[in-house]
VOGU-3710 file (C-alpha; in Angstrom, 3 decimals, decimal comma):
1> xxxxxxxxxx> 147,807/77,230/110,704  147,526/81,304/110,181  146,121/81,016/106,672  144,018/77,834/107,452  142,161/80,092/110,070  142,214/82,973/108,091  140,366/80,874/105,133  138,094/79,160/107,938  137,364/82,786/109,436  136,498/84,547/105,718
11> xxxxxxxxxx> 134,115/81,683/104,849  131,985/81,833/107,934  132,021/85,339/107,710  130,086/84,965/104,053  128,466/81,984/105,036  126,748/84,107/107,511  125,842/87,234/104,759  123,662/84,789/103,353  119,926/85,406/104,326  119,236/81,436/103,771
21> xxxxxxxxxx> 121,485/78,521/103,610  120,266/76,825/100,711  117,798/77,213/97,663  114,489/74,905/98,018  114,226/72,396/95,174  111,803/73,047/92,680  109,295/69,581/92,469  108,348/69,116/88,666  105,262/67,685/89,003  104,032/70,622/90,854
31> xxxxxxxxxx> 104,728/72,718/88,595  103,920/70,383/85,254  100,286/70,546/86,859  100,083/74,391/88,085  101,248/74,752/84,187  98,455/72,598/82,995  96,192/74,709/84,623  97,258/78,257/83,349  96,956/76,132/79,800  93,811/75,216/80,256
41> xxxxxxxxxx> 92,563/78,584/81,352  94,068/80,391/78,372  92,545/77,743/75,968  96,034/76,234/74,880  96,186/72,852/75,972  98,301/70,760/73,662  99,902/73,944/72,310  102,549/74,532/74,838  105,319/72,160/76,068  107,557/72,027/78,677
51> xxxxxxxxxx> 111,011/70,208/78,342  113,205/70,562/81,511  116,935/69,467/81,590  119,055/69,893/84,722  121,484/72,222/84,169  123,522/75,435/85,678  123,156/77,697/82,316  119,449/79,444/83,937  117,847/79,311/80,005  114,935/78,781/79,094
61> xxxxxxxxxx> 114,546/78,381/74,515  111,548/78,544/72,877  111,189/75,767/70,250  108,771/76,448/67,611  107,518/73,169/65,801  104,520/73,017/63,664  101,941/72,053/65,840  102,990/73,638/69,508  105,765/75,682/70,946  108,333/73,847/73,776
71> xxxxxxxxxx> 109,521/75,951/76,362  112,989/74,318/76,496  114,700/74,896/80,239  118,194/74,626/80,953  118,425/75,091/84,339  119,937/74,288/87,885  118,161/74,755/91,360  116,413/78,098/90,164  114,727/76,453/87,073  111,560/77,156/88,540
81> xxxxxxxxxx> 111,815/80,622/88,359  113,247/80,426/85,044  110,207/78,462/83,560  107,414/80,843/85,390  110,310/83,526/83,793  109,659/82,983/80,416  105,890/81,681/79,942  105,844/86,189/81,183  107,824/87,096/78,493  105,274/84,766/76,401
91> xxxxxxxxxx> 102,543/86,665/77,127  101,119/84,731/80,365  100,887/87,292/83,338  99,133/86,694/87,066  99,113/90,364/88,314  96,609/88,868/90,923  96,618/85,363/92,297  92,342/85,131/90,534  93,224/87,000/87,534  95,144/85,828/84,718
101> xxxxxxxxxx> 96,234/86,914/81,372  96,612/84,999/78,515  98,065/85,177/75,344  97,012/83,756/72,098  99,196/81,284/70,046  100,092/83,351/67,760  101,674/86,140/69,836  103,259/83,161/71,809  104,665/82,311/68,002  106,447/85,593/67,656
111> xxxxxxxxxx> 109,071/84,897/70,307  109,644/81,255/68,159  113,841/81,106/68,729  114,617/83,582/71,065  116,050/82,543/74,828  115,406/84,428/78,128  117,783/84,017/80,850  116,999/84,181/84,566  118,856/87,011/86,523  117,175/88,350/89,463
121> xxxxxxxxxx> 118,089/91,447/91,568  118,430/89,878/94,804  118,421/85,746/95,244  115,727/85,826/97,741  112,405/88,086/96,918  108,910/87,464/98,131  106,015/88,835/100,854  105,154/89,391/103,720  101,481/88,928/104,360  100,449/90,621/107,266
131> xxxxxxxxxx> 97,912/89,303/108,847  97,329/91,152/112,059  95,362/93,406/109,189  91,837/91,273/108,543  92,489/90,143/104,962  92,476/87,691/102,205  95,591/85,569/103,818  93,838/85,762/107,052  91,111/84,380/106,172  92,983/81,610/103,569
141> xxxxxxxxxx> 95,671/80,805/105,894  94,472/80,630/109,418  91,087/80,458/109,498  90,564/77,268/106,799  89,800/79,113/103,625  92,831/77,246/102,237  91,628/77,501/98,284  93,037/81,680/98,892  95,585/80,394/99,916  97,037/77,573/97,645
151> xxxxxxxxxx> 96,208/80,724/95,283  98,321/83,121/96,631  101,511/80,226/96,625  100,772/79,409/93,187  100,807/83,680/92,624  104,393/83,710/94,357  105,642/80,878/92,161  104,436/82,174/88,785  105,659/85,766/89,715  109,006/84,236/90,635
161> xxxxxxxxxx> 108,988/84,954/94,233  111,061/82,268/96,822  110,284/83,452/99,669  107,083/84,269/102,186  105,875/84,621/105,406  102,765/85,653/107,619  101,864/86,545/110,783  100,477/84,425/113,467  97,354/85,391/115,344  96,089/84,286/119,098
171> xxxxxxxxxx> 94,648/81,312/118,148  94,904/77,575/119,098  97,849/76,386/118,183  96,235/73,011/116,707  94,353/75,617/114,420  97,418/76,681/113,414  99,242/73,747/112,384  96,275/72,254/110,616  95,300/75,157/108,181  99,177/76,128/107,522
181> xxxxxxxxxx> 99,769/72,529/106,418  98,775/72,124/103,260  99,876/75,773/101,805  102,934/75,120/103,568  103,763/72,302/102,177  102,611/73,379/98,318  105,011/76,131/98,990  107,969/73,884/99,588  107,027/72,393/96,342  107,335/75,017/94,307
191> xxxxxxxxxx> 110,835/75,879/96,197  109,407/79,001/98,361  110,342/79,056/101,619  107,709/79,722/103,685  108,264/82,162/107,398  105,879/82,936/110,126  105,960/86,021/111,953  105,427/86,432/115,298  106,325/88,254/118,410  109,261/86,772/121,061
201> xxxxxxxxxx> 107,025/88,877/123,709  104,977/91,592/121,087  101,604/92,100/122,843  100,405/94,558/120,096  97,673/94,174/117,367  96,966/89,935/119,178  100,270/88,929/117,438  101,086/85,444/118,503  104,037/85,377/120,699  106,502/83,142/123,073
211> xxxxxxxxxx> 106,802/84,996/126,526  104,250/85,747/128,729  103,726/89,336/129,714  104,745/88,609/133,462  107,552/86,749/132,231  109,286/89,584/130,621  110,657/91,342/133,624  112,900/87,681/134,278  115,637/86,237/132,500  114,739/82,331/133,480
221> xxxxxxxxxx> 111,042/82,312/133,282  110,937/84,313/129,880  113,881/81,825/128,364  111,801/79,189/129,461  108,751/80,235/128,425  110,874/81,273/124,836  112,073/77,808/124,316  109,074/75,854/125,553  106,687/77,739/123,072  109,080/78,172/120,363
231> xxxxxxxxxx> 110,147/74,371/120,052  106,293/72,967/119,840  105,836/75,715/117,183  109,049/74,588/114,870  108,034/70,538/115,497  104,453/71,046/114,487  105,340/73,730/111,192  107,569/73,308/108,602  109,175/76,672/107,530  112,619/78,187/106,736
241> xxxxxxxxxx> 112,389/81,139/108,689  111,376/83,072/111,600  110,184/86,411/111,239  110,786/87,688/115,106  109,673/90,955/116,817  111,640/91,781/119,662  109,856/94,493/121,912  106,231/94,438/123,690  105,429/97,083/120,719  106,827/98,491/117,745
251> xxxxxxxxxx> 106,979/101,874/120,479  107,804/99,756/123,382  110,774/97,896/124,830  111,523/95,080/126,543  114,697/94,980/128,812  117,768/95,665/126,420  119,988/92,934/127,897  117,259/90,244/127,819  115,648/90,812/124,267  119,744/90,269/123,085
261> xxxxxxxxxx> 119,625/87,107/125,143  115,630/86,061/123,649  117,165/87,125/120,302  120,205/84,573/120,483  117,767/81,913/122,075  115,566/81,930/119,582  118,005/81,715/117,079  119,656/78,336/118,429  116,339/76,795/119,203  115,532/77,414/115,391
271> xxxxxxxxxx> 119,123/75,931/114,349  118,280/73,041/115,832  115,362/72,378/113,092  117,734/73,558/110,395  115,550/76,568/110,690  116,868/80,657/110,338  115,856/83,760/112,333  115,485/87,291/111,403  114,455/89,962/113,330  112,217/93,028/112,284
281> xxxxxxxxxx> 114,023/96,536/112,710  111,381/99,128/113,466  111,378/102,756/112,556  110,315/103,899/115,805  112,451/106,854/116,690  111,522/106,693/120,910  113,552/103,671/122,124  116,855/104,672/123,265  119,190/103,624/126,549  122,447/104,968/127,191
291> xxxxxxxxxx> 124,203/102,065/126,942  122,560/99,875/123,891  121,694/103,107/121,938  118,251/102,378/119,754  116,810/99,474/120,752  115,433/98,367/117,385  119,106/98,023/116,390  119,754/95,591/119,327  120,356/92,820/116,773  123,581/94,457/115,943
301> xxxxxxxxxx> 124,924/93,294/119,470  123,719/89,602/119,046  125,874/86,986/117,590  125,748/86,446/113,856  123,005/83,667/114,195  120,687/86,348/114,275  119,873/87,583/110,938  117,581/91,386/110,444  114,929/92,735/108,313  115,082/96,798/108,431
311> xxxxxxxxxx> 112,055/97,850/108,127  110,542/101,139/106,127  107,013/102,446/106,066  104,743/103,868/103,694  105,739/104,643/100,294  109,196/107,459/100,934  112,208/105,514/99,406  114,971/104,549/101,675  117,385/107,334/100,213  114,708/110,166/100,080
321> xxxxxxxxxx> 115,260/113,046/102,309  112,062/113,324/103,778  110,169/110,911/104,960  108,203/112,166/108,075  107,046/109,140/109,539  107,163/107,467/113,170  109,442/110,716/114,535  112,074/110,486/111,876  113,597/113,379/109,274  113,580/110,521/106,407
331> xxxxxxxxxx> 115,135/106,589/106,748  118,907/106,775/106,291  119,618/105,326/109,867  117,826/102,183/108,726  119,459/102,543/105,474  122,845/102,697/106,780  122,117/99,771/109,780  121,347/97,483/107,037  124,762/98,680/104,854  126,844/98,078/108,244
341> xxxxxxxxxx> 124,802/94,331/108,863  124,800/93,368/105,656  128,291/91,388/105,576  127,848/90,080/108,993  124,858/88,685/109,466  121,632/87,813/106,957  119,692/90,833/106,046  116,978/91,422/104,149  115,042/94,395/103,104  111,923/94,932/104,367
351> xxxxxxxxxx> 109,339/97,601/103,210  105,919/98,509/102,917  104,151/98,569/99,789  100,886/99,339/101,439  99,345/101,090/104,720  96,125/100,178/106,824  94,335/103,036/108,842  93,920/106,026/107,321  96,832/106,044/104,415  95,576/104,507/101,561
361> xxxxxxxxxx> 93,995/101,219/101,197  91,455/101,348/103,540  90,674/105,095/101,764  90,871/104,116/98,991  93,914/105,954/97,588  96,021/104,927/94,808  99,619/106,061/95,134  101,930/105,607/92,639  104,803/106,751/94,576  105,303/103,114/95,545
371> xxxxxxxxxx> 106,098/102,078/92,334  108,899/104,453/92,397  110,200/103,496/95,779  110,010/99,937/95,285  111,707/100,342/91,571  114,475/102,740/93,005  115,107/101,086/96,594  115,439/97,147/94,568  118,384/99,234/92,436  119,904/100,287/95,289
381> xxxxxxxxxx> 119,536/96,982/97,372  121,221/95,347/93,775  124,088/97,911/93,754  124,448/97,187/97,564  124,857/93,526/97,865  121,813/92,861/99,578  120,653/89,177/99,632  116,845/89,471/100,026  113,676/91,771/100,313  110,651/91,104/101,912
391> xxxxxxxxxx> 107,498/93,126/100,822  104,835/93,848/103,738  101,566/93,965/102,654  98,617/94,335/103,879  96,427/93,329/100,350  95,878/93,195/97,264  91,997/93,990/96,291  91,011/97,100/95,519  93,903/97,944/93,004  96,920/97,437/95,365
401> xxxxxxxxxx> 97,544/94,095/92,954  99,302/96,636/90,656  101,815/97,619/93,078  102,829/94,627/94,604  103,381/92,616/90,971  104,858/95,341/90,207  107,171/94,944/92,971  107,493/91,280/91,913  108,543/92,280/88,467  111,490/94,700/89,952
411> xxxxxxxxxx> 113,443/91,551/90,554  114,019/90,890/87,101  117,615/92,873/85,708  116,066/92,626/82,718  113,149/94,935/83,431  115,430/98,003/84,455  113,971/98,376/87,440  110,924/100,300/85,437  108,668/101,867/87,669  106,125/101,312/84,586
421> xxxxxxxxxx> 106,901/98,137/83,784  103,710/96,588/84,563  101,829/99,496/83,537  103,487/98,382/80,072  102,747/94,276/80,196  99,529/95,418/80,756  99,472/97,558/77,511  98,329/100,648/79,321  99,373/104,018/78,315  102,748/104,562/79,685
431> xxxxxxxxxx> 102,600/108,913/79,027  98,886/108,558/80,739  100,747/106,653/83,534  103,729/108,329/83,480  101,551/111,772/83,947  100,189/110,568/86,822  103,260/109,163/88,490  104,766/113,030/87,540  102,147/114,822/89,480  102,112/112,517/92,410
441> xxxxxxxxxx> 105,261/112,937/93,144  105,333/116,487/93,138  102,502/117,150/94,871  101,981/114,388/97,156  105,508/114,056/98,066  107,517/117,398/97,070  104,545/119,613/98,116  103,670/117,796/101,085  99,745/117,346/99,867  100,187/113,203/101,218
451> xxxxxxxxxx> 99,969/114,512/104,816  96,504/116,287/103,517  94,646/113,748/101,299  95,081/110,485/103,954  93,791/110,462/107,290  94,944/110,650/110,837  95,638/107,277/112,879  93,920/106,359/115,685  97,014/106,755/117,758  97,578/110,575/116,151
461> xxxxxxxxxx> 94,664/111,392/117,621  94,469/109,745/120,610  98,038/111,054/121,568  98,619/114,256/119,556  102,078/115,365/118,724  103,338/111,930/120,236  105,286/109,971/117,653  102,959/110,757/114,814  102,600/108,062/111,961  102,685/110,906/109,667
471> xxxxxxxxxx> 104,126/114,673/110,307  100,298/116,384/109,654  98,119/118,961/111,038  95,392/117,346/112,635  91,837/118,855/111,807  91,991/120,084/115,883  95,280/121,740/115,091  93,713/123,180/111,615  90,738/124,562/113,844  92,837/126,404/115,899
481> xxxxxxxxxx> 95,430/127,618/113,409  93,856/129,830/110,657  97,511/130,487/108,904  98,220/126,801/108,199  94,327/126,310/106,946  94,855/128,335/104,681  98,627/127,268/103,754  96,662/124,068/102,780  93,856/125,402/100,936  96,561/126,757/98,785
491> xxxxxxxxxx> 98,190/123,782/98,488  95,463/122,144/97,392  94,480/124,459/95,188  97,471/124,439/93,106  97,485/120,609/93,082  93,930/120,839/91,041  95,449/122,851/88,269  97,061/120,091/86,882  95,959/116,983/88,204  95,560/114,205/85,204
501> xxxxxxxxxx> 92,030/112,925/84,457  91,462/109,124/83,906  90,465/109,080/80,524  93,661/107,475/79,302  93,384/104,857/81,694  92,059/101,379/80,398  92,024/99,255/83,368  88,550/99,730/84,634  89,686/99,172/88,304  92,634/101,476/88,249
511> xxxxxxxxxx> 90,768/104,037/86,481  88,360/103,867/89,133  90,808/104,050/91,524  92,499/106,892/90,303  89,612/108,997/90,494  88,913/108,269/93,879  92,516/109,573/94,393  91,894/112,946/92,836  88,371/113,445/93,989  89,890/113,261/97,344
521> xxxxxxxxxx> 91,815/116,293/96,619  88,360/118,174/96,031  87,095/116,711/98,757  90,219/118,024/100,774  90,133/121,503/99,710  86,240/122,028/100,634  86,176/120,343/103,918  88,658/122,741/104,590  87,244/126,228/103,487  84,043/124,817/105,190
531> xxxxxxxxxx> 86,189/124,634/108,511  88,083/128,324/107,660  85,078/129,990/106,406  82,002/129,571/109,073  79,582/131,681/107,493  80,009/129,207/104,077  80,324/126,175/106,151  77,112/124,914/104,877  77,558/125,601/101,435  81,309/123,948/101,164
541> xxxxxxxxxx> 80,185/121,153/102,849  77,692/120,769/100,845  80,347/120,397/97,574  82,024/118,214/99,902  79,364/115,552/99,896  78,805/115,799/96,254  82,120/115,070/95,500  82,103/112,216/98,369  78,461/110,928/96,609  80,542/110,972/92,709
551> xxxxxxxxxx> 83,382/109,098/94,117  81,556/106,673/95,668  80,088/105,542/92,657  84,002/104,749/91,460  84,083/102,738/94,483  80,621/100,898/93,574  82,537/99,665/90,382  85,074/98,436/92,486  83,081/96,529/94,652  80,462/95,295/92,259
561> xxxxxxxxxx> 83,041/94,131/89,499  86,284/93,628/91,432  85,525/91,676/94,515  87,601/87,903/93,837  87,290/86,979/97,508  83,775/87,153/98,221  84,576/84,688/100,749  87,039/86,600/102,539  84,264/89,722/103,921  87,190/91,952/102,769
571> xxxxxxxxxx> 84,252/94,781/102,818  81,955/93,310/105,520  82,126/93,378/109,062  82,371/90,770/111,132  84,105/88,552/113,632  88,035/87,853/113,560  91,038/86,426/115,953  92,490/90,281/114,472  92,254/93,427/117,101  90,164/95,340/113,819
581> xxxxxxxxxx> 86,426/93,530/113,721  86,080/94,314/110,273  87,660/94,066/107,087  90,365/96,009/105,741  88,132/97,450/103,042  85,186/97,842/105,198  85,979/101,593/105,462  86,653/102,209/102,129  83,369/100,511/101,036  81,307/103,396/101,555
591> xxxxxxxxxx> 84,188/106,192/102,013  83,572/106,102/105,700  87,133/108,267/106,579  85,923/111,229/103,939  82,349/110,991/105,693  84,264/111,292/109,399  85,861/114,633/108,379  83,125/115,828/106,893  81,245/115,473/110,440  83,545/116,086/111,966
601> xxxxxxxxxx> 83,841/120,008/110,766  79,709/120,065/110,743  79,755/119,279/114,504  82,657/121,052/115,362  83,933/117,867/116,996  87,477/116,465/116,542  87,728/114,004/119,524  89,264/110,715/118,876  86,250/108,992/119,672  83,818/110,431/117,335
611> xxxxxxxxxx> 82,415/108,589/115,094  85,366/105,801/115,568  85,340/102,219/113,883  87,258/100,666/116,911  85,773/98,996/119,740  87,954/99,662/123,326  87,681/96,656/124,621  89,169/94,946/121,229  92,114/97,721/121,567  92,877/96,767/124,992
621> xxxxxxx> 92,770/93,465/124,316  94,840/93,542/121,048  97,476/95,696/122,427  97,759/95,364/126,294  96,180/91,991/127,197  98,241/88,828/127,532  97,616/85,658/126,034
//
């Protein structure tokens, strides 16, 4: 009877270290048409087969006969990925779900007899789309625009991604259910299991959530509330998952005691619709009680039905040393929660590949340091035992389509984990790339000149020196302090010496991108000597706006020639269930952040209200107000 419930014991113990109970199917006919399409598009119908027998071996041969090629899959439950697997290494990439690349027969000819086997980094590996940020998904998933959204599944599944989730807005629920249904269910088809995210009772950013503010100070009426609102949700949508956030913010807690007893609700409510929970672990650093310690490791002291997703920010790696974000020295607490989780409960990785307000996309900046994180934290994730990852994003226009297929393409042991890798499918110049990855991460990281080039959140100015997103001087703080004005000036300086041009560059979008990103360290340096120098504040502003006026015109290219949802207002403002009334690229559309700072130093005003994008009332409302 000992060893019997020793056995018993061991295998719940590693049924429970799985993030997911099962692999999803893969339906043939979905994908026998999705391939017909990328065929047609690349002119090469008729000249490509697929042959699919059910197998364990994960193989995929390619069959060369003399009029077409037959992609020739031997494969279990994962021969989806395997397929979408090898028409990549034939040539056929989707670094965006509305761009495609296509190769021509003969280069598909050259890999005639060769076989490509399937093995992934971690079994589960997908997205995050969030969707309290006014993007593409938002638009595509909850508010009807379904055709962005069947693109974005069909994106997952050619880029071998299983898993995905969003987040749920304030919105009818009947709204809900209707424009999740169909992408939903295209997703189960392609055997991605689909997640929503939403808040047990997070009143920040008009997340969706279960418990009424009110309700949160009692154990009966917020469990009631919990499993009233949770169990129309999981009978009217069909996921795999729930994505959960436990406090009223990502800075504020709910009662310790009661979010363990929401967590462990939630996650039997969700077993009874064969349906798994995970819960978000923030990086705040400014929740802590005596006796449960930090509350965004409260899972920890649930029962194993509750799975976690530690959560990192911004693009420092989870083993770096420094990462000065949200209060913290760098992320090895979150590093080391997930390590002690990991065999008794489902965890996934969960990072963030790209950051609204002020850090880069809504800049624009492109930052290559992601591709180094992503590439060096999936290695470390693989050496770890880790079951899944979950990449937050925010979107993908503007160039940040490079770094999150590039994430995609981590997953694959065969790639190396190559920071470059899709710099290389894409037959750019890896020495011009790798140039630029070498002096962003010495300057930008190792020299500290990130905190310099992005931009202040709302919050670090609203509340200085209170839990700042980033460890930075504000331009208040630079005002006041001629020693560390001029420590950056310096700093900036020395980053110019060397900073790589574009030329080398091919992709006209990244290209344009990357100039933005340097031009912003011009920009930098001569908003500041305006503010340390008053007597040549005129004159240094003056090069400020120049270099402002030449790097718009790199963002004209971008939005002239690289807008694919036109229907999505990604750069318009305008109406939205979101707490942000515009969208994300809005700011970046005519460089509104550099403009701010400029002003800012001409009027000698640094208040958090000058010149600001957000509307009060849609702050309050976002982040205090109750459903």
């Amino acid at each position: 009877m000992k060893i019997i419930f020793l056995l018993t014991f061991i295998l719940s113990e590693v049924a429970w270290a799985r993030p997911l109970r099962r692999f999803l199917p893969t339906d043939e006919a979905t994908v026998r048409e999705d391939f017909a399409r990328i065929l047609k598009k690349a002119e090469l119908t008729g000249s490509v087969e697929l042959k699919f027998q059910g197998e364990e071996k994960n193989v995929a041969r390619v069959l060369c006969e003399k009029d077409k090629v037959v992609v020739d899959v031997h494969a279990g439950e994962h021969w989806g990925q395997v397929f979408y697997m090898t028409l990549q290494r034939l040539g056929f990439l989707f670094p965006h779900p509305r761009w495609q690349v296509s190769p021509k027969i003969d280069q598909i000819r050259k890999q005639c007899g060769k076989s490509f086997t399937w093995k992934p980094a971690l079994p589960y590996h997908g997205f995050h789309f969030h969707t309290l940020h006014p993007n593409e998904w938002m638009q595509g998933f909850l508010l009807g625009k379904t055709e962005i959204a069947i693109d974005t599944v069909r994106w997952l599944a050619r880029n071998q991604q299983n898993i995905f989730d969003l987040s749920l807005l304030r919105m009818d629920d009947e709204v809900i259910f209707k424009n999740l249904r169909e992408p939903f269910a295209l997703a189960k088809k392609f055997g991605i299991h689909a997640g929503i995210t939403l808040g047990m009772a997070f009143h920040q950013q008009k997340s969706y959530k279960l418990i009424p503010l009110p309700a949160t100070f009692f154990d009966s009426w917020s469990l009631s509330a919990l499993e009233d609102n949770l169990t129309n949700m999981l009978k009217n949508i069909n996921v795999s998952y729930l994505n959960l956030e436990s406090g009223t913010s990502e800075f504020t807690p709910a009662n310790y005691q009661r979010t363990i007893k929401w967590m462990e609700k939630s996650a039997e409510i969700a077993g009874k619709f064969n349906v798994e929970v995970v819960v978000k672990i923030h990086t705040s650093s400014n929740q802590s009680d005596p006796e449960f310690g930090n509350y965004n490791f409260l899972p920890a002291k649930a029962n194993a039905d509750v799975g976690i997703l530690p959560h990192t920010v911004f693009l420092y790696g989870i083993n770096d040393e420094k990462a000065p974000m949200y209060g913290n020295k760098n992320f090895h607490a979150i590093r080391d929660f997930m390590i002690q989780e990991n065999p008794k409960r489902r965890t996934w990785f969960y990072p963030e590949t790209s950051y609204y307000l002020g850090l880069d996309i809504d800049v624009p900046l492109l930052l290559t340091d992601y591709l180094l994180t992503r590439a060096n934290d999936t290695k470390f994730l693989h050496a770890k035992g880790i079951n899944g990852q979950l990449n937050f994003s925010t979107g993908q226009e503007a160039g940040f389509w490079l770094l999150d297929w590039s994430y995609t393409l981590f997953n694959n042991l065969d790639y190396h984990f190559d920071p470059l890798i899709g710099i290389t499918l894409l037959e750019e110049d890896r020495d011009e790339w790798a140039r630029i990855l070498d002096f962003q991460h010495r300057m930008f990281i190792e020299n500290d000149l990130i905190s310099i080039v992005t931009f202040p959140s709302l919050g670090d100015e609203l509340m200085p020196g209170l839990h700042q997103t980033l460890k930075r001087n504000l331009m208040s703080q630079l005002a006041e302090n001629p020693e560390a004005l001029k420590k950056e000036i310096e700093d900036l300086q020395g980053g110019l010496i060397n900073v790589p041009l574009s030329s080398g560059v091919k992709n006209q979008e990244l290209a344009s991108l990357w100039n933005l990103t340097r031009m912003r360290l011009s920009h930098a340096l001569n908003v500041r000597q305006a503010l340390l120098l008053p007597d040549q504040r005129k004159e240094f502003l003056d090069v400020a706006a120049r270099v402002r006026m030449d790097a718009q015109k790199n963002m004209d290219i971008m939005v002239k020639h690289f807008t694919r949802y036109p229907e999505a207002q990604l750069y318009e403002k305008y109406a939205n269930p979101t707490a942000y009334q515009f969208g994300y690229l809005y700011s970046a559309k005519d460089l509104y952040y550099w403009r701010r700072e400029e002003e800012q130093v001409r009027e000698q005003n640094f208040s958090w209200t000058f010149m600001t994008l957000h509307s009060y009332w849609n702050l309050i409302r976002g982040w205090v107000l109750s459903r």
